[in-house]
MARVEXDO-639387 format. One record per residue (C-alpha): chain; residue number from 1; z, y, x negated. Coordinates in steps of 0.02 Angstrom, whole numbers, plus 50000, padded with zeros to 5 digits. Example, Ala and Ser with C-alpha at 12.3 -4.5 7.8 and 13.67 -1.06 7.14 Angstrom:
BEGIN
R  unit  pos      Z      Y      X
R     A    1  50390  49775  49385
R     A    2  50357  49947  49316
# end
This chain:
BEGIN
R  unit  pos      Z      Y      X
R     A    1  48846  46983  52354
R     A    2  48702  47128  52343
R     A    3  48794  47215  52493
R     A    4  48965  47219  52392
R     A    5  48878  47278  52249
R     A    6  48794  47409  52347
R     A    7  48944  47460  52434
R     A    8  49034  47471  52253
R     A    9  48902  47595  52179
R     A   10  48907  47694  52319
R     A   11  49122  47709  52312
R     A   12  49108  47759  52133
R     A   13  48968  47878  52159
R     A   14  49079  47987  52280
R     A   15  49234  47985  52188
R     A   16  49131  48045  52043
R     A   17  49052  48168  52141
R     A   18  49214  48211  52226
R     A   19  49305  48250  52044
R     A   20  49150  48343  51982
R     A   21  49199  48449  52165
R     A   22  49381  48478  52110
R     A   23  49338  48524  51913
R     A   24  49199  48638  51969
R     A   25  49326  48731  52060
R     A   26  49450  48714  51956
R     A   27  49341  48807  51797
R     A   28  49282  48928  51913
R     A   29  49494  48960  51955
R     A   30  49523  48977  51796
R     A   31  49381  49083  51722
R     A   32  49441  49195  51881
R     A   33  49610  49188  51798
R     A   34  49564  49222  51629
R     A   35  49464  49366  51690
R     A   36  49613  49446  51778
R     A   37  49735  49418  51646
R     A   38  49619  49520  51497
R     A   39  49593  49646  51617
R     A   40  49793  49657  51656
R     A   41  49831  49638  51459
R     A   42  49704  49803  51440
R     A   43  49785  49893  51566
R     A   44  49942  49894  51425
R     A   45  49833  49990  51354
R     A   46  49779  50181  51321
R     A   47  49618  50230  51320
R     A   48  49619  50280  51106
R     A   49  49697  50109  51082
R     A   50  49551  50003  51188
R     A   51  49438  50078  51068
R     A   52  49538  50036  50912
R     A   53  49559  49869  50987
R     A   54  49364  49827  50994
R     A   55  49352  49912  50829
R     A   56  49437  49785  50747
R     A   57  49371  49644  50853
R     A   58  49195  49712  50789
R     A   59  49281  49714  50608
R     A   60  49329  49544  50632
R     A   61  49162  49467  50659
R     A   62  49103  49572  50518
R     A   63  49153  49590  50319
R     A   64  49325  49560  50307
R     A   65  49392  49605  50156
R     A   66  49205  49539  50090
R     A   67  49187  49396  50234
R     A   68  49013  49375  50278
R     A   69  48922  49261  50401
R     A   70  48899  49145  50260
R     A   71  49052  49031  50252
R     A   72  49047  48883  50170
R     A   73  49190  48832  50075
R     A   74  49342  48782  50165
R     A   75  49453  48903  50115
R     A   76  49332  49057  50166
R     A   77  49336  48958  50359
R     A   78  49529  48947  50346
R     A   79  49545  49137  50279
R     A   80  49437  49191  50412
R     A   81  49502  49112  50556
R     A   82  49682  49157  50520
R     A   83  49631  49320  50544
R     A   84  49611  49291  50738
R     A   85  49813  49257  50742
R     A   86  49877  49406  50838
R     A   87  50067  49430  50808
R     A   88  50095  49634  50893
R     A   89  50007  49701  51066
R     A   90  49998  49856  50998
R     A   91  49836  49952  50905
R     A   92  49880  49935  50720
R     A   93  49919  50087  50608
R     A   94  49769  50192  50531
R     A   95  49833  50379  50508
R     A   96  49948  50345  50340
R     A   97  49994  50466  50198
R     A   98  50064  50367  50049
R     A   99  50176  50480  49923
R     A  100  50153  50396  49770
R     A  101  50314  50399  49670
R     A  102  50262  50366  49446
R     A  103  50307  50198  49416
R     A  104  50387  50106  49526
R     A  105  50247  49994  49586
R     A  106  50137  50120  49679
R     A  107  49958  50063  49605
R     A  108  49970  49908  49688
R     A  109  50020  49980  49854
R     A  110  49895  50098  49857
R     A  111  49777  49969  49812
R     A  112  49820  49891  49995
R     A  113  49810  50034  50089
R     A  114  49637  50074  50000
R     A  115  49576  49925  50050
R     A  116  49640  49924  50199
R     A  117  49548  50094  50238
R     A  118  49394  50068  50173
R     A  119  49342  49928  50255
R     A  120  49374  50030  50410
R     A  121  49278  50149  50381
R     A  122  49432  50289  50373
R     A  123  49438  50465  50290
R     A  124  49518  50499  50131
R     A  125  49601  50652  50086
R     A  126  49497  50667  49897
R     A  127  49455  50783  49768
R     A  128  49287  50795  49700
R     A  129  49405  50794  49524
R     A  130  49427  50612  49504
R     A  131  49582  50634  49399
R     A  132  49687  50666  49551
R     A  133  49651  50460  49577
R     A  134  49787  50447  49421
R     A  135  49940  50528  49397
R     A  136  49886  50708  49384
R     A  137  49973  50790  49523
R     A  138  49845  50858  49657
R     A  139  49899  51041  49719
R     A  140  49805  51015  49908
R     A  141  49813  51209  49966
R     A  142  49731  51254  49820
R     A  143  49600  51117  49822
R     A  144  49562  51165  49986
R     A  145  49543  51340  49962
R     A  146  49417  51288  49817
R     A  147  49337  51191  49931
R     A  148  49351  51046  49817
R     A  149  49405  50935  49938
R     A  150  49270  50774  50006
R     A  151  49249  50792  50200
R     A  152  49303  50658  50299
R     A  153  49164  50541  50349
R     A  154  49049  50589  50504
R     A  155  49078  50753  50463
R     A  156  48982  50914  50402
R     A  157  48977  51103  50355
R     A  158  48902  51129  50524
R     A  159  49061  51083  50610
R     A  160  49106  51260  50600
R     A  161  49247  51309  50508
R     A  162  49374  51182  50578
R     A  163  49475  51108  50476
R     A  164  49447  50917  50414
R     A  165  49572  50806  50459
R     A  166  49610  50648  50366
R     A  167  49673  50460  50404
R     A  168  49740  50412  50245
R     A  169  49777  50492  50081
R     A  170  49865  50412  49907
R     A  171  49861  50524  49784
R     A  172  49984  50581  49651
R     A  173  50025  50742  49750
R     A  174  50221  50811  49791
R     A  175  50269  50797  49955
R     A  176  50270  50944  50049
R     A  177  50257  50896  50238
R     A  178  50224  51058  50321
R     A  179  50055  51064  50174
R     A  180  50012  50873  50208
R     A  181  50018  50882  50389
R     A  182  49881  51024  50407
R     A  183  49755  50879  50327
R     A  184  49802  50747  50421
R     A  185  49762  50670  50597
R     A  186  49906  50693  50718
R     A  187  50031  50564  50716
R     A  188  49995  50492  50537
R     A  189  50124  50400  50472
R     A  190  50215  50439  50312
R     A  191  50266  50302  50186
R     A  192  50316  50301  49998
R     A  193  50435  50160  49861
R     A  194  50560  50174  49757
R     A  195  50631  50068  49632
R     A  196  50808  50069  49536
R     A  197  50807  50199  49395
R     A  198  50869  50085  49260
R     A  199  50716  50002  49262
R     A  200  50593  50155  49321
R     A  201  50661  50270  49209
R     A  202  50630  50148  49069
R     A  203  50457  50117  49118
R     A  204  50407  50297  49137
R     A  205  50500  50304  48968
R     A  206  50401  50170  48886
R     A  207  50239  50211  48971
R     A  208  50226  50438  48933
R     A  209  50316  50420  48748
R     A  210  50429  50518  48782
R     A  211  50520  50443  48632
R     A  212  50387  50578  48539
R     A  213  50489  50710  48574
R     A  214  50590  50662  48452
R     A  215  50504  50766  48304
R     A  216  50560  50722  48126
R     A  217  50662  50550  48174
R     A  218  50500  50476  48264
R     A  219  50432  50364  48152
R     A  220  50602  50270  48133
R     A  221  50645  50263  48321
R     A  222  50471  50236  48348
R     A  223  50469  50038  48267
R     A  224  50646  50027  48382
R     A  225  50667  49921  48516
R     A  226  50633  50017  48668
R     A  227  50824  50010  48717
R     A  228  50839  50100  48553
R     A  229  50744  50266  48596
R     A  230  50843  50288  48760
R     A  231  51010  50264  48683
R     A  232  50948  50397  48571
R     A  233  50889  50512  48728
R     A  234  51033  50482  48819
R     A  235  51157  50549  48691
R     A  236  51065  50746  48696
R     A  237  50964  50696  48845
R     A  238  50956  50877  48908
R     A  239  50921  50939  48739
R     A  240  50762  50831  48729
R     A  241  50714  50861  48911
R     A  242  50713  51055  48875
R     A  243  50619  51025  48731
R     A  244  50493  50933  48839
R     A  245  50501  51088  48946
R     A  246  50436  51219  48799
R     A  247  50303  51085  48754
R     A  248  50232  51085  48921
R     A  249  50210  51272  48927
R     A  250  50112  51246  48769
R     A  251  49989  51132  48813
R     A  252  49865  51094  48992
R     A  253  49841  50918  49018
R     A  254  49967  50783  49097
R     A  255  50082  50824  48951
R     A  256  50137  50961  49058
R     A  257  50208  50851  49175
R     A  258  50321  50725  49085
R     A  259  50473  50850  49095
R     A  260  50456  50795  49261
R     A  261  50439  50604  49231
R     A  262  50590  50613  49108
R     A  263  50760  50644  49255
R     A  264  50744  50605  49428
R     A  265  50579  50583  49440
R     A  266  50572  50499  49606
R     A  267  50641  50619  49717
R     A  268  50527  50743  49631
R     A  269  50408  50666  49677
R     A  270  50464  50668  49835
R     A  271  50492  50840  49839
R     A  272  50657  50892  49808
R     A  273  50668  51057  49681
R     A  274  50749  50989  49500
R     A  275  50857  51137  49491
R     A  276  50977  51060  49622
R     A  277  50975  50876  49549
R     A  278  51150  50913  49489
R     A  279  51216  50957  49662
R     A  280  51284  50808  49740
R     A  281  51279  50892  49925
R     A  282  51117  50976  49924
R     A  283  51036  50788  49854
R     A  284  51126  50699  50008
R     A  285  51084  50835  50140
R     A  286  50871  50811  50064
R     A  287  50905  50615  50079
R     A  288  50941  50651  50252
R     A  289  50804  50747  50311
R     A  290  50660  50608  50199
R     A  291  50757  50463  50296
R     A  292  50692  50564  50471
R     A  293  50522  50611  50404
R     A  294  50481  50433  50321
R     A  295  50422  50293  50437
R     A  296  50444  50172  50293
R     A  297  50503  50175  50100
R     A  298  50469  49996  50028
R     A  299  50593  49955  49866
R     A  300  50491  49882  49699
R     A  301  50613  49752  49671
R     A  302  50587  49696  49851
R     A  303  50421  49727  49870
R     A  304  50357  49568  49960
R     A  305  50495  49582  50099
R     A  306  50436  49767  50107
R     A  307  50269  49727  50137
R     A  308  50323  49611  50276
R     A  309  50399  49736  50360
R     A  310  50259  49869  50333
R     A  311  50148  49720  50408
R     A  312  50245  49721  50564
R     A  313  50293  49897  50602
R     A  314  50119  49926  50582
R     A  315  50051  49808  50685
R     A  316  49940  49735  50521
R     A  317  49901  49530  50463
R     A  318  49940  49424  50324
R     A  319  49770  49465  50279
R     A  320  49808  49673  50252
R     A  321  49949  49665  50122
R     A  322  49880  49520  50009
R     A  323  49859  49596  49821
R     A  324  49850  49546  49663
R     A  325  49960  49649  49548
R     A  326  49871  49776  49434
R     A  327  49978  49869  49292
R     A  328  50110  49728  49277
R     A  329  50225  49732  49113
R     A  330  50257  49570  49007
R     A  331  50428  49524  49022
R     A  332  50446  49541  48834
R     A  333  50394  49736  48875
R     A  334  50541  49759  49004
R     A  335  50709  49796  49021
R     A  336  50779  49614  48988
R     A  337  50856  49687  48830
R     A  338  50928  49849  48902
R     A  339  51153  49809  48905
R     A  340  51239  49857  49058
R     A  341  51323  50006  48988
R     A  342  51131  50081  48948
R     A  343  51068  50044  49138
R     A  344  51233  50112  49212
R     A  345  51201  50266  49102
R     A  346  51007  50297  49139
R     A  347  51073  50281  49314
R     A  348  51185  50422  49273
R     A  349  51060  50529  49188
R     A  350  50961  50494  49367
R     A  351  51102  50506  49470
R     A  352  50990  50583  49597
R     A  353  50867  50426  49610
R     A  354  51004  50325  49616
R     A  355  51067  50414  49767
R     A  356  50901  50399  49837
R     A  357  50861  50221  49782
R     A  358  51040  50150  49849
R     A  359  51015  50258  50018
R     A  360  50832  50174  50063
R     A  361  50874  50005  49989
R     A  362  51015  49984  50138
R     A  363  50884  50036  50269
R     A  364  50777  49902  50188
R     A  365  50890  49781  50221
R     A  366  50916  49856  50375
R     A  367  50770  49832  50476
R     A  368  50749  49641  50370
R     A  369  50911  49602  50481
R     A  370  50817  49683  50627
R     A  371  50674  49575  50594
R     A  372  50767  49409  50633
R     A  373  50777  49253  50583
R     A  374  50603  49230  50565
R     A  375  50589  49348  50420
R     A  376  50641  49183  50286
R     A  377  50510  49090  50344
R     A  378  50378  49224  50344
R     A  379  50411  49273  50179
R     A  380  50402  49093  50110
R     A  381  50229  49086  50194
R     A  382  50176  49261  50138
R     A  383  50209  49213  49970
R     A  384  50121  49040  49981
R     A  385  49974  49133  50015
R     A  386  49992  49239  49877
R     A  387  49985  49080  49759
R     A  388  49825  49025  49847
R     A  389  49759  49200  49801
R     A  390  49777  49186  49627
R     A  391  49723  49013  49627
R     A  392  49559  49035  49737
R     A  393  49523  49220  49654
R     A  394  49587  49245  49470
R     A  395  49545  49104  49310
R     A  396  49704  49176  49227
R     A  397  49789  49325  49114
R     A  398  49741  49418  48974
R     A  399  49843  49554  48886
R     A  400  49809  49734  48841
R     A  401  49895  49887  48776
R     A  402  50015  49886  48641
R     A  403  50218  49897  48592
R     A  404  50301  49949  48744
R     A  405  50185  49942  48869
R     A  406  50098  49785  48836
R     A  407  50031  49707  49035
R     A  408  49942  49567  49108
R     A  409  49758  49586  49197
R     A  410  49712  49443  49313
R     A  411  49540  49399  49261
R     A  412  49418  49349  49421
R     A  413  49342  49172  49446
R     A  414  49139  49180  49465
R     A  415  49056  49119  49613
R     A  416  49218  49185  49727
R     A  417  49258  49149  49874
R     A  418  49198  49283  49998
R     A  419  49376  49346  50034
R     A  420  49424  49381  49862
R     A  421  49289  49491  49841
R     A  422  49385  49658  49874
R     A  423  49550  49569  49832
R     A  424  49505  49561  49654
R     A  425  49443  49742  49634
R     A  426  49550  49879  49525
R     A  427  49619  50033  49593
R     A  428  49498  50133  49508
R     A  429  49357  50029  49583
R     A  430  49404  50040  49772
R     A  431  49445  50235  49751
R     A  432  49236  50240  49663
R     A  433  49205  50140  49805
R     A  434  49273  50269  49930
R     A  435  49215  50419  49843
R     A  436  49052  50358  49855
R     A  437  49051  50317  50049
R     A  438  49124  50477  50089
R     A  439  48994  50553  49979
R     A  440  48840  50458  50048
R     A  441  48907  50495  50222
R     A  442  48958  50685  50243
R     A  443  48928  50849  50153
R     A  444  49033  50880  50025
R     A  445  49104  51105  50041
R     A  446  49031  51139  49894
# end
């Protein structure tokens, strides 16, 4: 009986021994494997995008959008380890200049893109005038031959007298590409939105007064609906715009500029002289040449399914284009009222946005198609996770401003959760928060 237990022991013991052989082996196989594979994956890769690649490996083990070492909650965990999902093989995007276009949306898109650059440590193209942060248009030749402009970070006066380049800029400033591209880093990529002029024009309306031009009848179109002071505009609408015009000349502050704000004020923003707004041709051939300059023009009333597409033609995650809207109207402030006949003529009145609007919206929908099938459910889960957002970061709304541009402000939750940290910040705040690295961090011209 001992002997067959002996013998027993001793059967077990080498098959034991022989399957710690074999999984030895095995892990050693594999780690060889592993090894091999990384180093074939890298070999994908350029030299410039290695380095941006461990960048944001090192950014990921650091403070993402406000992530710490110190999670403890379970949605920080599940925030932060989303972040490791990987959807492109390519080194995401970090040269961009956003062209902010007045009202359609842009504050919360360059809130993203703020974000998104600060935490990685990228150069802004700035002003030492922080008005240029608002809707003041920034003239950058002339700030740069003040020497006005911030350096880029790392950077000093004893650099010589090379020229700084910039990753990112989004200011208010007119696009000029052969200006923009002297600032920039080689390669940046150049982005801007739009949004239907029915609704932008009655925003931009709503939002400068221009219903103030009206002089003596004022004070009774004044306690109008809104809808009432653009039917009003639109029946001498180039009567009040040149009267805008003469005011401008009479006064320096950002009243000079709502001439501008007041007929096509998109694609002058974008560049395009206001003098040939009425030519048909001339607005079609410049529509032409911003569709081959523009990586990417994201459309307000799509702006989600924009974003999704920004995410993945430049390579970013989920985690990059979460916001929280800043500067949103009440729906009692909009254009809910506005008849048909009054959108179809603003749209008239703007018949150059329009052009410009309907031209970008189609390559929207463009590369959505492109995207696949996928695209429904990503959305559906990109906007789940903007619920959990405002659930896990804001307590709620309250309301400011007054008459026509009354809008909500998403008040923050104390004791947030690390991620929200940045998440919940204003504009304002993220550009003071910029300012003041690139400050602390080079040597400003002056």
């Amino acid at each position: 009986m001992k002997k067959c237990l002996k013998f027993q022991v001793r059967s077990m013991l080498k098959v034991h021994l022989t399957l710690g052989f074999f999984v030895i082996v095995y892990l050693i196989s594999l780690s060889r494997w592993l090894k091999d594979f990384q180093t074939r994956q890298l070999d994908l890769y350029s030299i410039d995008d290695i380095q941006q690649l461990l960048a944001k490996l090192q950014f990921l083990s650091g403070p993402t959008l406000g992530v710490t070492g110190n999670l403890t909650s379970h949605a920080d965990l599940h925030f932060k380890t989303s972040l490791l999902k990987e959807d492109c093989h390519r080194a995401p995007v970090t040269n961009i200049v956003y062209i902010r276009t007045h009202k359609t949306g842009s504050t919360t898109l360059c809130n993203i893109i703020n974000r998104y650059g600060y935490l990685r440590n990228l150069s802004f193209m700035l002003d030492e005038n922080f008005r240029n942060g608002r809707n003041f248009y920034m003239n950058i030749s002339l700030a740069f031959q003040r020497n006005t402009l911030l350096r880029p970070l790392r950077t000093s006066v004893q650099d010589g007298s090379t020229r700084p380049l910039y990753n990112m800029t989004t200011l208010h400033t007119q696009y000029d590409r052969n200006v923009i591209a002297k600032f920039m880093v080689p390669n940046a990529r150049y982005i801007t939105s739009l949004r239907d002029p029915a609704t932008q024009f009655e925003s931009a309306f709503a939002h400068y007064k221009l219903h103030h031009v009206f002089g003596k009848e004022k004070h009774k179109l004044i306690s109008k609906p809104i809808e009432d002071s653009i039917a009003e505009w639109l029946k001498k609408p180039k009567f009040y715009l040149d009267k805008l015009k003469r005011t401008a000349k009479l006064r320096d502050s950002e009243e000079q500029w709502l001439h501008l704000y007041a007929r096509n004020g998109q694609i002058n923003d974008l560049g395009f002289e206001a003098k040939h707004h009425g030519d048909l041709k001339r607005v079609s051939e410049y529509i032409d040449s911003l569709d081959k300059e523009f990586d990417l023009v994201l459309i307000t009333e799509y702006f989600d399914e924009s974003l999704l597409i920004l995410k993945k033609q430049f390579c970013w995650e989920v985690e990059d284009i979460l916001y929280i809207s800043e500067n949103q109207r009440l729906n009692e402030a909009k254009t809910s009222a506005i008849s048909q006949s009054l959108r179809d003529s603003i749209r008239k009145w703007n018949s150059a946005d329009f052009q410009l609007y309907q031209h970008f919206n189609r390559t929207l929908w463009q590369k959505i198609k492109k995207y696949g099938p996928q695209f429904k459910e990503d959305l559906s889960n990109f906007r789940k996770r903007l619920k959990d957002v405002l659930h896990n970061c804001t307590k709620g709304q309250v309301t400011t401003g007054r008459k026509f541009f009354r809008r909500t402000v998403y008040t923050k939750k104390r004791n947030l959760p690390d991620y929200c940290i940045m998440l919940v910040k204003t504009k304002d705040q993220i550009v003071l928060k910029i300012r003041e690295k690139q400050l602390g961090n080079s040597i400003n011209y002056n």
